[in-house]
C-alpha positions as a Python dict, from the first residue, in 0.01 Angstrom:
ca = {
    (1, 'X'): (0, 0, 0),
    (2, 'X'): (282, 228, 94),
    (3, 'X'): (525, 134, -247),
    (4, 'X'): (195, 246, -431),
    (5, 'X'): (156, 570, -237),
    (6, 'X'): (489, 633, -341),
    (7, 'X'): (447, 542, -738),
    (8, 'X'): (133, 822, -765),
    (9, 'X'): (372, 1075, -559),
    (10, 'X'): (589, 1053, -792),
    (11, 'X'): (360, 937, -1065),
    (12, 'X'): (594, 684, -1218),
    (13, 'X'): (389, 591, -1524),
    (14, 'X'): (514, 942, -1659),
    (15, 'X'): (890, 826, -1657),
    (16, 'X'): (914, 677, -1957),
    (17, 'X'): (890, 1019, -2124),
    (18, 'X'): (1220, 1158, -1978),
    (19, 'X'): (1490, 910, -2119),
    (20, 'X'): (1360, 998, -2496),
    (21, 'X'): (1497, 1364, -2385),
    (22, 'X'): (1888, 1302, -2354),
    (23, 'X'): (1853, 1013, -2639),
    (24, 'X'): (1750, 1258, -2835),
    (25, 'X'): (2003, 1531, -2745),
    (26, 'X'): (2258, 1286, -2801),
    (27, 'X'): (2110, 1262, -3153),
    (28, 'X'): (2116, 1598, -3252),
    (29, 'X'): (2482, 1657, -3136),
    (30, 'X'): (2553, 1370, -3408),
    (31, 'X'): (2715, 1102, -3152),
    (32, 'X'): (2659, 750, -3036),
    (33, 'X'): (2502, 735, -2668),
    (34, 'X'): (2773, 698, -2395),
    (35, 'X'): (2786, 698, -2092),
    (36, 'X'): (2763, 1044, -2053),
    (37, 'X'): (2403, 986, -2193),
    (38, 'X'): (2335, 723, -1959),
    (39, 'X'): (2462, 979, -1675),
    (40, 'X'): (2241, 1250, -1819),
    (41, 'X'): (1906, 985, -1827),
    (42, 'X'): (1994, 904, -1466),
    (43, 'X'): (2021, 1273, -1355),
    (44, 'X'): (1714, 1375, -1562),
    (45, 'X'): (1494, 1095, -1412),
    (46, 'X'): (1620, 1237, -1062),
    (47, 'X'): (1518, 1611, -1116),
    (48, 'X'): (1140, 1480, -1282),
    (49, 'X'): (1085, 1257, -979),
    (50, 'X'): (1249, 1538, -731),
    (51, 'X'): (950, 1797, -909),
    (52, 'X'): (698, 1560, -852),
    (53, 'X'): (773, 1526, -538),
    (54, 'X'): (773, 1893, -470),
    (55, 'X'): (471, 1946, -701),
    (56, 'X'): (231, 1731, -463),
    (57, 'X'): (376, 1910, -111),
    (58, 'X'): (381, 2307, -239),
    (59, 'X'): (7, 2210, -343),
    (60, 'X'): (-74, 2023, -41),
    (61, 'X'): (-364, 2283, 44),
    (62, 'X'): (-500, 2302, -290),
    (63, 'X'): (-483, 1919, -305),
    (64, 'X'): (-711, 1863, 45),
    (65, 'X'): (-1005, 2056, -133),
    (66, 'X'): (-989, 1957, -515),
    (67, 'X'): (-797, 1606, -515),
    (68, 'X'): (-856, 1434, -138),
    (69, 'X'): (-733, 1117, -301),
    (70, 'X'): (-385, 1252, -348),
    (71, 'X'): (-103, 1086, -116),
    (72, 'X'): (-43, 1353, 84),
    (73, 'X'): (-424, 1472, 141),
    (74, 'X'): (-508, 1151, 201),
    (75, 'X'): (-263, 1105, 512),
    (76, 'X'): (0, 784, 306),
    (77, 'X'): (283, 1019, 277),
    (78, 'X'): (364, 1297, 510),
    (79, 'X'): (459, 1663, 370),
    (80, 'X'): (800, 1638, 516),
    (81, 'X'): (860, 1316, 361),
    (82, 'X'): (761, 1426, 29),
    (83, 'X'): (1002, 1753, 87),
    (84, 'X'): (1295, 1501, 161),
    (85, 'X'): (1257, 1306, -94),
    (86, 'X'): (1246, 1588, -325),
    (87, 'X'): (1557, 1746, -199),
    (88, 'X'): (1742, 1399, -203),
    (89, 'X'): (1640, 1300, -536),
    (90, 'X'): (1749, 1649, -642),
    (91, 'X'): (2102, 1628, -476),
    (92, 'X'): (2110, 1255, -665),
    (93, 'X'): (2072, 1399, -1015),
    (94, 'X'): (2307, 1671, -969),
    (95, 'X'): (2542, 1429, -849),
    (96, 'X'): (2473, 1187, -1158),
    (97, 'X'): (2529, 1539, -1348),
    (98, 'X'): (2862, 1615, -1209),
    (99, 'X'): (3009, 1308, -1363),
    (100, 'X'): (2938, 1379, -1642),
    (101, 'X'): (3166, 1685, -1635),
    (102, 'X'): (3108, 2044, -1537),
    (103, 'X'): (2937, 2153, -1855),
    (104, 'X'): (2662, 1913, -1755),
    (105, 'X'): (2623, 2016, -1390),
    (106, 'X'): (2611, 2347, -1484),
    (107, 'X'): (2278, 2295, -1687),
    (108, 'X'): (2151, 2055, -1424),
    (109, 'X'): (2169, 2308, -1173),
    (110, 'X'): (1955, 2563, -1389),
    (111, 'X'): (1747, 2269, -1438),
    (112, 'X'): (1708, 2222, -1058),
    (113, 'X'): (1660, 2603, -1043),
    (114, 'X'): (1384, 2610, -1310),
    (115, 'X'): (1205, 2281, -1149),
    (116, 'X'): (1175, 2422, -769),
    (117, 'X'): (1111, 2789, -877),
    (118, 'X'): (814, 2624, -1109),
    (119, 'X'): (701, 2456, -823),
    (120, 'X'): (695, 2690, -549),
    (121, 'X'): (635, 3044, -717),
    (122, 'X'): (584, 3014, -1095),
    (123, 'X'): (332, 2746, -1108),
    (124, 'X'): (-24, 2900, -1100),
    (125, 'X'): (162, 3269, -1260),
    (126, 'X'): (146, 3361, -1650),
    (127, 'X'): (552, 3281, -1616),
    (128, 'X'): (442, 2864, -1533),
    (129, 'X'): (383, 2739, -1904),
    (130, 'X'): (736, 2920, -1991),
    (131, 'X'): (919, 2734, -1700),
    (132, 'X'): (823, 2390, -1763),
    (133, 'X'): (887, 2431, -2098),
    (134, 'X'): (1219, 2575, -2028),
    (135, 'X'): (1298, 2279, -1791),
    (136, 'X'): (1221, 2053, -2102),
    (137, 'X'): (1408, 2178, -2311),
    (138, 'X'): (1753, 2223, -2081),
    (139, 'X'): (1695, 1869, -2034),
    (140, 'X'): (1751, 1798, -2413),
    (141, 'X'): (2046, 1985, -2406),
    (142, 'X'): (2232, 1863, -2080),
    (143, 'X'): (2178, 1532, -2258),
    (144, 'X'): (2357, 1619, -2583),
    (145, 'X'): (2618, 1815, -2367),
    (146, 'X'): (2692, 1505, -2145),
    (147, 'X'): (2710, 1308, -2496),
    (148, 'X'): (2918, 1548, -2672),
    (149, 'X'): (3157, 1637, -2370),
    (150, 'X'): (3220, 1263, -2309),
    (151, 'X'): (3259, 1159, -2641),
    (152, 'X'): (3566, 1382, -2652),
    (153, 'X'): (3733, 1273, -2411),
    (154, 'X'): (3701, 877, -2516),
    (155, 'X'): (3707, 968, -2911),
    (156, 'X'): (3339, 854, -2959),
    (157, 'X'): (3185, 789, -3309),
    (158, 'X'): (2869, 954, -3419),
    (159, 'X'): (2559, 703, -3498),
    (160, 'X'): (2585, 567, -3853),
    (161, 'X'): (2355, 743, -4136),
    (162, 'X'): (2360, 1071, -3940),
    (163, 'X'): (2501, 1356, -4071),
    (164, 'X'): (2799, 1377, -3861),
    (165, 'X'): (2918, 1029, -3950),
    (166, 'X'): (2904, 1131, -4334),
    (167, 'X'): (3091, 1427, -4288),
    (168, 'X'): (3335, 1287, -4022),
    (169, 'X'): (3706, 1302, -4100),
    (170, 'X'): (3932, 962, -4145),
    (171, 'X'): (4106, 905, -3846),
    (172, 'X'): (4524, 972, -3907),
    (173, 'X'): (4703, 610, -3856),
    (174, 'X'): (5071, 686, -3750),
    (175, 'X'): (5292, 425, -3787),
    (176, 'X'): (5434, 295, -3430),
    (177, 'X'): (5785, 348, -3556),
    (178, 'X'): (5689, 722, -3653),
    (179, 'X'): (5948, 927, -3444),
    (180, 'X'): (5758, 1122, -3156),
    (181, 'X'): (5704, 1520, -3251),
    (182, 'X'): (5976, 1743, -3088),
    (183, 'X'): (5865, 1916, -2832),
    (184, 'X'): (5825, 2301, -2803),
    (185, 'X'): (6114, 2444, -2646),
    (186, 'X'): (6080, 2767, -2390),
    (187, 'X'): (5846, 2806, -2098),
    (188, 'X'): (5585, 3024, -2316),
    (189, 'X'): (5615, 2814, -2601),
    (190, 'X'): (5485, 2514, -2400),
    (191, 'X'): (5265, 2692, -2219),
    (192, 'X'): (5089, 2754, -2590),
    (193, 'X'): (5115, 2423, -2703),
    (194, 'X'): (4962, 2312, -2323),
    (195, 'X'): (4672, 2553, -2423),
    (196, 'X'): (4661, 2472, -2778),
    (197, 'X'): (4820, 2739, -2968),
    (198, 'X'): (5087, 2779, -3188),
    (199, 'X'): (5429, 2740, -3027),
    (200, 'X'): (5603, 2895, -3324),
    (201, 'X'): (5508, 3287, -3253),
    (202, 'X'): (5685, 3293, -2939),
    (203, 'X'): (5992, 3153, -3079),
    (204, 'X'): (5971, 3433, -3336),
    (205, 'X'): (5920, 3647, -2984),
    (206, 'X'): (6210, 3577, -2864),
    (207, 'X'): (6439, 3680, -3145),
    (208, 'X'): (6238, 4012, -3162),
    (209, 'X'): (6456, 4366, -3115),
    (210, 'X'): (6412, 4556, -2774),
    (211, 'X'): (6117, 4714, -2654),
    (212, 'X'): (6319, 5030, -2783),
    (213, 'X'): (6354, 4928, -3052),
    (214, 'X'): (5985, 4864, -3149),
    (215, 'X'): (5846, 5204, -2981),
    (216, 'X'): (6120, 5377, -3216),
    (217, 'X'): (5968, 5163, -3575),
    (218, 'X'): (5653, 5452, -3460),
    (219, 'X'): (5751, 5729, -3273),
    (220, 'X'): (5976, 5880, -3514),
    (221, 'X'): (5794, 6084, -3756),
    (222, 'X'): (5518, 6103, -3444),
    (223, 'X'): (5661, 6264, -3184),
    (224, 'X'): (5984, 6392, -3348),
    (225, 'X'): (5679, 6559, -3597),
    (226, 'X'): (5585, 6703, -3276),
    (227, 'X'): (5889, 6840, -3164),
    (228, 'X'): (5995, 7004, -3501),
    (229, 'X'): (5634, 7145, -3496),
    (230, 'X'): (5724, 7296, -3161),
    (231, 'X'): (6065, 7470, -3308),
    (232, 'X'): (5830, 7612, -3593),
    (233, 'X'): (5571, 7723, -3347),
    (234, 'X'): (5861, 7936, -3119),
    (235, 'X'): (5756, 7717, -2831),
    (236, 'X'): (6007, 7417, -2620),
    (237, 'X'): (5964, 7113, -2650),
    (238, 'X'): (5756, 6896, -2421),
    (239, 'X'): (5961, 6665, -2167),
    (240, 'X'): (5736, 6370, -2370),
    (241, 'X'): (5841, 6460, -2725),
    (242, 'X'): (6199, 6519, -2614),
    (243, 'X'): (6229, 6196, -2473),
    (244, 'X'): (6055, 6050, -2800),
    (245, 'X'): (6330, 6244, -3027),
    (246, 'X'): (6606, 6076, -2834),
    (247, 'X'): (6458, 5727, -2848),
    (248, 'X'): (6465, 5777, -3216),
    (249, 'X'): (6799, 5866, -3229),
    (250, 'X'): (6889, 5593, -3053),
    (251, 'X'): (6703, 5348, -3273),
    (252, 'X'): (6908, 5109, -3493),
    (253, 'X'): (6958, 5250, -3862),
    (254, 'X'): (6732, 4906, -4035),
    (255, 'X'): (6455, 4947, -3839),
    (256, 'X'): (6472, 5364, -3800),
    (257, 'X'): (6478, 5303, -4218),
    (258, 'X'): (6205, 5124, -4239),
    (259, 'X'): (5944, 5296, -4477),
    (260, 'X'): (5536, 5298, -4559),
    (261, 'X'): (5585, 5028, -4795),
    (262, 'X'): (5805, 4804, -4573),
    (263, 'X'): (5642, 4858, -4236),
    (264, 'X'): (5357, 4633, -4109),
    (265, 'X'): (5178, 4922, -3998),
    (266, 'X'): (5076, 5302, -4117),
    (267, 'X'): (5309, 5592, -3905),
    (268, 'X'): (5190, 5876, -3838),
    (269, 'X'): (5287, 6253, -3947),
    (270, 'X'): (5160, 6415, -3668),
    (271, 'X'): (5168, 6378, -3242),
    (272, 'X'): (4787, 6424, -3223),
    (273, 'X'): (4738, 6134, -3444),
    (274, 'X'): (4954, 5899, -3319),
    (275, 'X'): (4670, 5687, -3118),
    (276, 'X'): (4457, 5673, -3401),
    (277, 'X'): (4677, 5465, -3546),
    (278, 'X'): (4806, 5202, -3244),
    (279, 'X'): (4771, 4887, -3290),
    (280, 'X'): (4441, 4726, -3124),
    (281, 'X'): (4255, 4375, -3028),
    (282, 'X'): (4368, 4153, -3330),
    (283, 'X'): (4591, 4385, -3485),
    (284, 'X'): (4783, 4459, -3142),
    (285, 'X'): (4844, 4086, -3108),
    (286, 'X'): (4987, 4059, -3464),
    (287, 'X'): (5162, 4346, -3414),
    (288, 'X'): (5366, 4175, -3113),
    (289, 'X'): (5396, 3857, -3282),
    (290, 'X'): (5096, 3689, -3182),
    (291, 'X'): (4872, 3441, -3328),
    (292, 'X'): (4597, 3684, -3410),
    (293, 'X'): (4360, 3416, -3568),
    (294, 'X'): (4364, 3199, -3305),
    (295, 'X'): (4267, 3467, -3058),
    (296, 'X'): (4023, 3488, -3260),
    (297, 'X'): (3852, 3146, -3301),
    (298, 'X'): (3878, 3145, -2905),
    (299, 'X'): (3659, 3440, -2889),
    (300, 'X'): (3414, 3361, -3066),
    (301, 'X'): (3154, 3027, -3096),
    (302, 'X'): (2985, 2844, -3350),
    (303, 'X'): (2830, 3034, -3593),
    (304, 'X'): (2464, 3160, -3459),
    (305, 'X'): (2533, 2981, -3103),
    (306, 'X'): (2547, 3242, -2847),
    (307, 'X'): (2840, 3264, -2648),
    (308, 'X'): (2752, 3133, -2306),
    (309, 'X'): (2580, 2802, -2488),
    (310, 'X'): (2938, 2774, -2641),
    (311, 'X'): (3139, 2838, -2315),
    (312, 'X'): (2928, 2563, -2164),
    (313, 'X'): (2989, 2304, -2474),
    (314, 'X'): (2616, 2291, -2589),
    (315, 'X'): (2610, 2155, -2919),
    (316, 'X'): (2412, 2390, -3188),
    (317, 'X'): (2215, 2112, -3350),
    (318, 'X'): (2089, 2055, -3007),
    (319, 'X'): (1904, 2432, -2999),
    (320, 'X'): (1646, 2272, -3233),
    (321, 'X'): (1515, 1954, -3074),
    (322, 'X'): (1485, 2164, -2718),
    (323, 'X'): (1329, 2399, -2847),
    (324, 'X'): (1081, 2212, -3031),
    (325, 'X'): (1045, 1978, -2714),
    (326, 'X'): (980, 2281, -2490),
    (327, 'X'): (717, 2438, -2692),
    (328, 'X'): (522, 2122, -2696),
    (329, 'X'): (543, 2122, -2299),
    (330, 'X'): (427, 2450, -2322),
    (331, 'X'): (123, 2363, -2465),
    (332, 'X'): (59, 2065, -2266),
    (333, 'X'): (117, 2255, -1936),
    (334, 'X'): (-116, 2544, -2070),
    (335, 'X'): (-390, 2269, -2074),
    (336, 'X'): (-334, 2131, -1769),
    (337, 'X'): (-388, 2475, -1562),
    (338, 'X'): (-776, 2403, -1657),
    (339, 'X'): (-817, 2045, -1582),
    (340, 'X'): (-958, 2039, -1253),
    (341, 'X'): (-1240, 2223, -1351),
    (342, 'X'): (-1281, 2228, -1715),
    (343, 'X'): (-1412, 2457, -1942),
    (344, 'X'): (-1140, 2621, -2171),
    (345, 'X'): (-1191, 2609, -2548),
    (346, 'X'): (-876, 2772, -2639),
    (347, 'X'): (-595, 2629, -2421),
    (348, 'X'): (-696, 2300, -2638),
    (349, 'X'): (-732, 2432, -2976),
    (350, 'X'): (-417, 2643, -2915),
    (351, 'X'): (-232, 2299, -2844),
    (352, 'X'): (-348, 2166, -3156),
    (353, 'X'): (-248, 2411, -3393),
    (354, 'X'): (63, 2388, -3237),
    (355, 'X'): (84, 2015, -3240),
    (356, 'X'): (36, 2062, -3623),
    (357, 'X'): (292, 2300, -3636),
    (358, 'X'): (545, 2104, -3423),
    (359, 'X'): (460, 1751, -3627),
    (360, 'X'): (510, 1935, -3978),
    (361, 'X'): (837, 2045, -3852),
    (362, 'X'): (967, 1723, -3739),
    (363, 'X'): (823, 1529, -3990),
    (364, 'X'): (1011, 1692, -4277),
    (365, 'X'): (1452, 1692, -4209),
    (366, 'X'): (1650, 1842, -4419),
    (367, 'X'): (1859, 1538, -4501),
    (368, 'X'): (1726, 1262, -4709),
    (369, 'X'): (1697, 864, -4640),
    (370, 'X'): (1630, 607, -4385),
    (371, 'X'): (1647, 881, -4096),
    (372, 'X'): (1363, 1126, -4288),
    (373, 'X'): (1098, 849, -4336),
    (374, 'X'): (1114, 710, -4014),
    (375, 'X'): (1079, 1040, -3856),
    (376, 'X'): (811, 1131, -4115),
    (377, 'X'): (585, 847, -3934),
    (378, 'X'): (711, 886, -3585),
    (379, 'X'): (578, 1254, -3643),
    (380, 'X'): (237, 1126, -3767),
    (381, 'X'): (225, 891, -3438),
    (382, 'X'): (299, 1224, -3258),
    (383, 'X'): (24, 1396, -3416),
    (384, 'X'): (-197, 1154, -3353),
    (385, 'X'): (-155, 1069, -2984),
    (386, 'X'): (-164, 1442, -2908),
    (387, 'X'): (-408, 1592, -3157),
    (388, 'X'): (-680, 1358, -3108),
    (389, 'X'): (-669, 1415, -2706),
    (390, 'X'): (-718, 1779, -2779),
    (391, 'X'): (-928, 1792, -3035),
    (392, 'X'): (-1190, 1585, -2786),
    (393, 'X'): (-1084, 1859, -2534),
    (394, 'X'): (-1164, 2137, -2722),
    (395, 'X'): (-1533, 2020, -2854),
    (396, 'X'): (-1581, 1929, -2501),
    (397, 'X'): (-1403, 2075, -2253),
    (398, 'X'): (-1536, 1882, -1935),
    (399, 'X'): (-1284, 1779, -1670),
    (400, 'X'): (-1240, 1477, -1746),
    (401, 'X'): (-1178, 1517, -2115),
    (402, 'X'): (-922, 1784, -2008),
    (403, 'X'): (-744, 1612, -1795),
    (404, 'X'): (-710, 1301, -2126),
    (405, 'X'): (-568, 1567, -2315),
    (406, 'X'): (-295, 1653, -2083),
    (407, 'X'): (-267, 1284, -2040),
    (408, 'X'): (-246, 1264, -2391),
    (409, 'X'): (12, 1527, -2437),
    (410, 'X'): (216, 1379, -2203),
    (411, 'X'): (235, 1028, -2334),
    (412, 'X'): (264, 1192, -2674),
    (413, 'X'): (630, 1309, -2588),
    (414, 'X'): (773, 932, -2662),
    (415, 'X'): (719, 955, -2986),
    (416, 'X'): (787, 1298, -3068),
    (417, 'X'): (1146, 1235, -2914),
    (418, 'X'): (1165, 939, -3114),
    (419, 'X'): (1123, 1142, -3445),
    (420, 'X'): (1359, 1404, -3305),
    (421, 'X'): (1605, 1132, -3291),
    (422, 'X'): (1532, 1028, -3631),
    (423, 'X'): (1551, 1330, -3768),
    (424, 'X'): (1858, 1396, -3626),
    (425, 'X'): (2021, 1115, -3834),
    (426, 'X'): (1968, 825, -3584),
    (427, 'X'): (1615, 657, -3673),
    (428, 'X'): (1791, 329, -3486),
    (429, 'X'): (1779, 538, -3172),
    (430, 'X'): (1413, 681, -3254),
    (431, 'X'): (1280, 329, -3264),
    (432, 'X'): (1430, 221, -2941),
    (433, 'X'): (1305, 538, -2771),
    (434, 'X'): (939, 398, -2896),
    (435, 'X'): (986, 95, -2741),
    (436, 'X'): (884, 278, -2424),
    (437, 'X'): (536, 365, -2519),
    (438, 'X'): (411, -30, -2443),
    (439, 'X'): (574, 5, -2120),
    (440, 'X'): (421, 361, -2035),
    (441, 'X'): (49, 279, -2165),
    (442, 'X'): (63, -41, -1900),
    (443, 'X'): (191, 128, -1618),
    (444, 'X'): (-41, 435, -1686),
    (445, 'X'): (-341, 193, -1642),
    (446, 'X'): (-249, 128, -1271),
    (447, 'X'): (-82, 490, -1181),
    (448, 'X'): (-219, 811, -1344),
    (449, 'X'): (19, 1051, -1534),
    (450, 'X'): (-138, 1322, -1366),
}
């Protein structure tokens, strides 16, 4: 009686829809699951139970007058056990997170956030519908993060037929007698290589003239304009542009000769106008021998990918699939804010049109083949299991067809990851994710999804 108290707490018929979220990640970011993936399932299975959890004690009130039957209403589970388990299972899939590298833990924890602020402040505000899908769809990408990331380290292969393995490089054999590459010489030249740069600039560095030297290659005609302009003007000298006159004097004839057409960079005619014409950001490190382009290519991400999704190793074909994911929770959790009582026409006709949308979108990849045909009828089994639910919602909106729509929006997610995953090259991956929907439709006749 207790273990069952326990499965509609945590309504455990609704689990099967959270694996198909990191499978799919891992399919957009073009890789074979790993165990990163099986780290980010884990983790993601944690957090949904942990929000459960939390769900049924923040509405512990609200529960006792609309749904008596609940666990905690109904006096099997305590509030403070249903708190504890929510912070433990939380804890547990950050932990699962964390081995998975820090990339992952980073969007678990904002997953974490997003869950607990849903359920204790956000959930009955306009900002609700926006959270959960927002918790969906950072659960896509830690799971293509936690693919990616780990697949780096162990030189992981991307699924076969998906567009990554088509365009993948051949691998470089070296032969074992190959002599080993020397090794850069100089504490900043390994420090480059250690970091990945070139070691070959600061070896150029190191035969480079004095500081002198280089301040001389500019401030000749500059500052020595400056002082000449003085003499013409009647006036002395400035301490500055007598000490630049002398440091050109000083300067070596080969590099004091150098002209327009020789030097790297413009000099100026006149003191005023020297700054304009310093050296800055990519310039200024080619200037002092630097590798400019790979300052560069560190700077910036992958093209359209904003730069904190690149700093934190989110894959770009991953934006997609989350996105699409989270808009379809959107919809779902609009529904549900009206199933208690019923009587909302447009939450389900909204979440049909956008079903429509979402199954037109998924249903048609770019790429050709296997991948695009099995995703074209994974999408139609989408449509299906979703529309139908709310089309019966919206032509009667009673409770109890409501609450089979959200139902039915819910199970509906196994097969939209599964064309996700198809679509993202790995139809092998979509099929297995469908393999869940027996298992969910027989444990949803003993424990409600909702």
């Amino acid at each position: 009686m207790r273990l069952r108290a326990w499965a509609e707490l945590l309504r455990v018929s609704a689990l099967f829809t959270v694996p198909g979220d990191a499978l799919a990640g891992a399919a957009s970011a073009g890789v074979r699951p790993n165990r990163g993936t099986a780290l980010a399932v884990g983790a993601s299975l944690c957090l949904y139970e942990a929000g459960m959890a939390l769900n049924d004690w923040a509405d512990r009130d609200e529960d006792a007058v609309e749904r008596p039957h609940r666990p905690i209403p109904s006096g099997r589970i305590t509030p403070n056990a249903a708190l504890t388990a929510a912070g433990a299972l939380t804890a547990t899939g950050l932990f699962l997170a964390s081995r998975a590298g820090r990339p992952t833990l980073a969007l678990s924890t904002a997953l974490a956030a997003t869950v607990w602020a849903y359920d204790l402040r956000l959930k009955h505000t306009a900002a609700g519908p926006v959270a959960m899908g927002a918790a969906r769809a950072l659960d896509v990408l830690m799971g293509a993060t936690a693919t990616l990331s780990t697949s780096r380290r162990t030189g992981g292969t991307p699924p076969a037929g998906s567009a990554a393995a088509r365009s993948r490089t051949p691998s470089v054999v070296v032969p074992r007698d190959a002599p080993a590459p020397s090794e850069p010489q100089g504490v900043p030249a390994r420090l480059s290589s250690w970091a990945g740069g070139p070691a070959e600039p600061f070896a150029s560095r190191r035969a480079a003239p004095p500081t002198h030297t280089r301040l001389a290659e500019l401030l000749p005609s500059a500052w020595t304009g400056g002082s000449a302009s003085a003499a013409r003007q009647g006036r002395t000298p400035t301490p500055l542009e007598t000490l630049a006159s002398k440091l050109a004097a000083s300067a070596p004839q080969p590099v004091a000769a150098a002209t327009a057409s020789t030097a790297r960079f413009p000099v100026p005619s006149a003191g005023r106008d020297l700054w304009a014409h310093v050296p800055r950001g990519r310039t200024a490190v080619a200037w002092a021998g630097g590798p400019a382009e790979a300052f560069a290519s560190r700077r910036a991400g992958p093209p359209g990918l904003p730069a904190w999704l690149a700093r934190a190793g989110v894959p770009r074909g991953a934006l997609l699939p989350a996105a699409l994911l989270g808009v379809h929770t959107l919809a779902v959790t609009t529904v549900s804010r009206r199933e208690v009582y019923g009587g909302s026409v447009g939450a389900p006709v909204a979440a049909l049109a956008v079903t429509g949308v979402l199954a037109g979108v998924v249903g048609r990849p770019r790429d050709p083949g296997v991948g695009a045909v099995v995703a074209g009828g994974l999408a139609a089994v989408y449509a299906g299991t979703a529309g139908r639910a709310f089309l019966h919602a919206a032509l009667n909106p009673s409770p109890q067809l409501t609450q089979r729509a959200v139902g039915g929006g819910i199970r509906a997610m196994i097969p939209f990851q599964a064309a996700l995953a198809a679509r993202g090259g790995a139809p092998g991956i979509g099929l297995a994710v469908m393999g869940l929907v027996p298992l969910a439709r027989k444990l949803a006749k003993r424990v409600s999804v909702t």
